[in-house]
N, C-alpha and C positions, 0 to 999 in steps of 0.2 A: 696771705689774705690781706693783712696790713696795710702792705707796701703797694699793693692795687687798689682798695675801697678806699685809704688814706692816705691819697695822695690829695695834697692842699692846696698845688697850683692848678684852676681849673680847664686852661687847654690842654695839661699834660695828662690830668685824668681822663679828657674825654678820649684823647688818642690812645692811653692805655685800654680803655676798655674798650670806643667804635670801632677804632682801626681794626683788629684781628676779626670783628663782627661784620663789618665793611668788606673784609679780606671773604671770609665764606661766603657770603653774600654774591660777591663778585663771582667767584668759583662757581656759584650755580646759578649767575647767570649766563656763566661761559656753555657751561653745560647743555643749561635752554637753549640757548643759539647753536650747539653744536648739533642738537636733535634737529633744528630746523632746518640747518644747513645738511647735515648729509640726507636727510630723508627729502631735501629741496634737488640734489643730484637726481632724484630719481625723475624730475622734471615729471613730475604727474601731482598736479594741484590735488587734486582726491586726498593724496597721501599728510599733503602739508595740509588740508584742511581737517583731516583726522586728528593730527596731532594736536594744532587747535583747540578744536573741539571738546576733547580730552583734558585739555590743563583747569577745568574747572572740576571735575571728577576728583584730579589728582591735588586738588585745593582741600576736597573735603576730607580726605585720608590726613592729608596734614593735619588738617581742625582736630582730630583726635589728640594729635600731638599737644596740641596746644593746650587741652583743660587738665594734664596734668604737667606741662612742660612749663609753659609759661603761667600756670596757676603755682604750682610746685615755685618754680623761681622769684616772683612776687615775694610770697609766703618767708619764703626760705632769705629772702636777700635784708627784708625787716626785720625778722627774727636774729639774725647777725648785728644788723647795726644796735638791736637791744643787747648784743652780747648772749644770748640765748643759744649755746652751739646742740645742746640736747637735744632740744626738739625740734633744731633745722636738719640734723643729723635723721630722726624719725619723718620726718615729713620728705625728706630726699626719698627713705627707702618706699612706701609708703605709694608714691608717685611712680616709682620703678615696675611692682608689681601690678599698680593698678595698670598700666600699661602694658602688661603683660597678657591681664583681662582682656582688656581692650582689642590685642589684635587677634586677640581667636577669632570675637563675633564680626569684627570687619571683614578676615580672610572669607567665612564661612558666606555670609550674607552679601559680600561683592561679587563670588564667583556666583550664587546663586538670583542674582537682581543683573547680569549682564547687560542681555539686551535690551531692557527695556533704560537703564540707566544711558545707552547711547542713545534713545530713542530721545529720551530729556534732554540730552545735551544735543540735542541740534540734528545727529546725522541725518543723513538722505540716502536715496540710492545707490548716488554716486559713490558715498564715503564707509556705509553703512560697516564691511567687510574690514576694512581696513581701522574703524574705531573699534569692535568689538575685538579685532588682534591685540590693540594695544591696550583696552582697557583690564584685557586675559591678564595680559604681563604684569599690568600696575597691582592688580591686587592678589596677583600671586606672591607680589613683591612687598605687599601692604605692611607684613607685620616689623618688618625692617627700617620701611619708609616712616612707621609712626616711633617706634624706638628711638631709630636714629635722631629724628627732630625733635622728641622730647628729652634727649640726653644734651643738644646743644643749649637749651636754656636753661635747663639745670644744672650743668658742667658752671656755666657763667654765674651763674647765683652761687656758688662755692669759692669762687674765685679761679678755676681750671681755665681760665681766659684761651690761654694757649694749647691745651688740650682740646676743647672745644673747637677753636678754630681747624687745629690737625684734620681732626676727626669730617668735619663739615670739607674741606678740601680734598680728604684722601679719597671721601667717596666720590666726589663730583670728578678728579681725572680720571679715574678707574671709570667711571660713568662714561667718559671723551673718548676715553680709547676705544672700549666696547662696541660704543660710538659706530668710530670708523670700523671697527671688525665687523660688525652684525652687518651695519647698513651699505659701506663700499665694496668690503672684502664679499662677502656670503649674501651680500642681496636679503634680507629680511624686512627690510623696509620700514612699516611701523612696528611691529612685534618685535623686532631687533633693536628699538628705537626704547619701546617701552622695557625689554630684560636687560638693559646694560643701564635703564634707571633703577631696575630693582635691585641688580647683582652691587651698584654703588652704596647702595644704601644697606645691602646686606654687608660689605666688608665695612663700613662706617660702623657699625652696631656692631658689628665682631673687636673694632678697635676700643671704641667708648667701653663697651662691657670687660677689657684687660684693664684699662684706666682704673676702673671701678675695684677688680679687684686689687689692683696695684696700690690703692690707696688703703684699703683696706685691709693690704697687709702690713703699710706702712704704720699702722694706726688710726688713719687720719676719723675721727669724730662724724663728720660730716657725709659722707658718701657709703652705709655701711650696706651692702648686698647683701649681708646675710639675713635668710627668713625668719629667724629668731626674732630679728630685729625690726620684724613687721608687726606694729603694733599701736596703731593710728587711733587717737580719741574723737571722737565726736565733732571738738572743734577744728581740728588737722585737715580732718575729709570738708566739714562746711567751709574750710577757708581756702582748702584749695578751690574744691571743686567750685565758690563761689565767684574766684575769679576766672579759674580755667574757663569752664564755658563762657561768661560771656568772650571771652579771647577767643574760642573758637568758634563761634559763631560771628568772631569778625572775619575768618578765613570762609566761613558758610556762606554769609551775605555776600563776601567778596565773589564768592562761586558761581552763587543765583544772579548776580549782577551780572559777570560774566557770559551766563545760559542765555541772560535776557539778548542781551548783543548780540550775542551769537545767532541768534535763533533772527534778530531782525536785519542784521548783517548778510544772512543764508540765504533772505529773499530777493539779494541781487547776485546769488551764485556762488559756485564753489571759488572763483577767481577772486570777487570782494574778500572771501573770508579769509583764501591765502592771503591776499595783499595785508589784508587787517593782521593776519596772524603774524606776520615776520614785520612790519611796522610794531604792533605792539611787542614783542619778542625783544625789536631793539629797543622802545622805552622803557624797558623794564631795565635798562642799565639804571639810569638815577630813580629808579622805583626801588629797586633791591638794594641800592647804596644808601639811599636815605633810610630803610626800611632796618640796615645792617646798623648804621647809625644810633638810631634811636633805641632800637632794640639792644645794641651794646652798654649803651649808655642807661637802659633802664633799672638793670640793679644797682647800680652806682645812686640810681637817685632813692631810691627802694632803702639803700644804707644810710643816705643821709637821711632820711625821713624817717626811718627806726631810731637812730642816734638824736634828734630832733636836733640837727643841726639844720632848719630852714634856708639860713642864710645862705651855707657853701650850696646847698641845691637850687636853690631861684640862681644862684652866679653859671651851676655848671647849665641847668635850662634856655638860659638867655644864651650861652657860647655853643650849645648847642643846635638851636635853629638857626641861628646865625652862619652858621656852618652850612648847616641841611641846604637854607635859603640858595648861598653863594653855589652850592656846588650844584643846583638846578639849574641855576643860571646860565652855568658856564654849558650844560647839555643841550638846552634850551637852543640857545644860539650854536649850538655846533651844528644838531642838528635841520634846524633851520638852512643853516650855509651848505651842508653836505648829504639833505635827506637822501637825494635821488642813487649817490654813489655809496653810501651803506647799503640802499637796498639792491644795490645791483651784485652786491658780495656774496647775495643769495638766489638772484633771480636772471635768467636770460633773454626774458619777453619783454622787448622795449616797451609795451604798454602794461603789463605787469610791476613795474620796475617805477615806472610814472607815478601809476596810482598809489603802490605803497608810500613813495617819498611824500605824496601830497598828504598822503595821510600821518604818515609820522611827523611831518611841522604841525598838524594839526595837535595829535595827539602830545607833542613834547614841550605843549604851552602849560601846563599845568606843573610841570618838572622842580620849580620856583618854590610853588607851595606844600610840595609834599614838607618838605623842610619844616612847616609849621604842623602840620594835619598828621603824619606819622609818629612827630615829639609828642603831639599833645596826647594821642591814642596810647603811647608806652609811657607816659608821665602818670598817668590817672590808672589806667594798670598796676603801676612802680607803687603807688600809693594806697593799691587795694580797694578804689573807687570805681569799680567795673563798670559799673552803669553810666558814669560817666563815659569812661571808653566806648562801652557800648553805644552811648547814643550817635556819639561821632561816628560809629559804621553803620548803625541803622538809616542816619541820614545820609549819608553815601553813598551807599549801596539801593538803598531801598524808597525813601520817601522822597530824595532830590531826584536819583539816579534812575530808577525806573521810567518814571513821570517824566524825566529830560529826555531818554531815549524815545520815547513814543511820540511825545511833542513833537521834537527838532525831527523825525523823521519823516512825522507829515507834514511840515514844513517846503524842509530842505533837501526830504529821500536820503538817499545814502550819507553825504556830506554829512548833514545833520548828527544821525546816528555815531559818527566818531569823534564830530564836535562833544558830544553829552560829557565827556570824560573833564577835559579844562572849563566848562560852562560851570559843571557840577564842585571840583574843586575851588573855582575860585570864593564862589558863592561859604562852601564849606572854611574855608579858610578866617573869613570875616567871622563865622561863627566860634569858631577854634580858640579865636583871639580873645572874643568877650568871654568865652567860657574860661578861659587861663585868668584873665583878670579878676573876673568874679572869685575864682576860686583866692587868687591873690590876698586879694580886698578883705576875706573870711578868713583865712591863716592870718594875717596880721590880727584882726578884731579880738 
């Protein structure tokens, strides 16, 4: 626990903690591109824009994750650096069974809200069939999908850095292989796309929960499974759950922002939305790296800020974005130089192949600023200031991002519509900034 939360020199803690967080991240972004690309073989746009259409569905199952994963982690990462191992110990368990709750009513209520939940997200006639196969899958899959991602931010608030990571990798190539078996081998197309997401996240959740008990035969304080030991006060639940939700309602609004696109995207065809869908597919490389980043680095700062060591966390913050910044940059311009031959790795229709590349320079201007706008969203988290976090998604998602979409599309039509993405971050970014300072300005006073 020590030797990772107190470590002193602050590039070495950041790579202790982002890297393996960076590293999972990575792994399922491999995974998204590998759903897109086999189920892209099937050369039938329909299918790729099923799968699309879907990733905002499969946003909100995660959001469960989050109000006890990354509420739970916050909690639990402060409570350590006050040296408090009891009651990070109670609040770990606490977290585990509320999430237990939780996917009963998501499995029961996802199978039973199907169609009309494609109907939200976008489908048409052309796609209709093929999002309600995949959507079957995902919440067949649900209660695994939400386990699993609330054991990765709790694992990391304990300090299980490398457990965590395991766990987040093992399911995502089990997921790759599946992959190709469902979708090349056996022809399942999207339904084979969406059971080889569920069956990863179901052996991910079989791994985390040996972990669990492995620790807690070791002794360990901190991760105890047994129901005994479920025995949460008043303030436990208000603190988790005070920052879980608004965390997942940063994954909610990210979802509804998404629908919105989707849905104005749709009015130039199932072909835009392919294009859109495997352009944005591939920005989500420095989307999920920076995202891995931050989020790695968020109990780290969580410990210094329990510890009231200010000091060592304004150092690791600054080396932080700094980071995040740089390695936008570098996607930025790759992108740029190489959109059109990324998208040809997935696509065979010289005009299909066009459009998506014109669209991922478009969309890979923004890549720069996540570096500021993701720290600052897992800093004020780390800190137990949710509403601070929150505000930075509400304006992103919903008061800039909305409003930018509809504008810029009666504008500029389509163009527009994919511009909103870098219009909106930049804008957000400038806010991010004053908001860090202010907050600066007040911890000193």
């Amino acid at each position: 626990m020590a030797s990772v939360f107190e470590e002193k020199k602050f590039s070495k803690a950041i790579i202790r903690v982002g890297l393996p967080a960076m590293l999972g991240q990575l792994t399922t972004l491999i995974y998204n591109i590998a759903d897109t690309f086999f189920v892209s073989l099937t050369k039938e746009p329909a299918m790729i824009a099923a799968v699309t259409l879907c990733a905002p569905i499969l946003l909100v199952i995660m959001s469960i994750a989050s109000i006890f994963g990354m509420g739970g982690s916050s909690v639990i990462a402060r409570l350590l650096g006050e040296e408090n191992r009891e009651e990070s110990g109670t609040t770990m368990n606490f977290c585990v069974y509320a999430m237990v709750i939780a996917v009963i009513i998501t499995l029961v209520s996802g199978l039973a809200l199907l169609q009309p939940l494609a109907e939200v997200s976008g489908a048409d006639a052309d796609n209709m069939a093929y999002t309600c196969d995949y959507l079957k899958w995902i919440f067949m899959g649900a209660p695994f999908i939400i386990l699993a991602n609330g054991f990765v931010h709790l694992f990391r608030s304990v300090g299980l850095i490398k457990e965590s990571t395991i766990g987040l990798v093992l399911g995502n190539i089990i997921n790759m292989v599946l992959d190709y078996v469902f979708i090349a081998v056996l022809g399942w197309g999207t339904a084979g796309a969406a059971l080889a997401t569920s069956l990863g996240f179901v052996c991910a959740t079989i791994y985390y929960i040996i972990c669990m008990l492995r620790e807690g035969y070791k002794g360990n304080p901190l991760v105890p499974l047994a129901l005994k030991r479920f025995s949460p006060n008043a303030e436990i639940i208000r603190n988790v759950v005070g920052i879980g939700i608004p965390g997942a309602l940063i994954t909610v609004l990210m979802s509804v922002s998404n629908i919105v696109l989707n849905n104005y995207i749709g009015i130039y065809g199932s072909d835009a939305v392919a294009s859109y869908g495997i352009a944005y597919k591939l920005d989500m490389i420095p989307i999920l790296l920076s995202v891995g980043l931050s989020q790695g680095v968020a109990p780290l700062v969580g410990y210094c800020y329990g510890g009231n060591e200010k000091k060592r966390m304004f150092g690791i913050m600054k080396y932080t974005i700094l980071y995040g910044v740089f390695m936008g940059a570098v996607f930025t311009a790759a992108f740029i130089l190489w959109g059109k031959q990324f998208a040809a790795m997935f696509l065979q229709d010289d005009v299909l192949i066009e459009q998506t590349g014109y669209f991922l320079k478009i969309l890979c201007l923004s890549a720069p600023m996540l570096g500021v706008i993701n720290m600052m969203t897992s800093y004020f988290q780390a800190l137990g200031r949710a509403i601070k976090s929150l505000t930075i998604t509400v304006l992103r998602n919903v008061v800039l991002f909305v409003p930018g979409v509809i504008i810029l599309n009666y504008f500029w039509k389509r163009n527009g519509v994919i511009a909103a993405q870098p219009v909106v971050e930049t804008i957000l970014t400038v806010i991010c900034i004053i908001m860090y300072i202010q907050d600066i300005n007040s911890s000193s006073n």
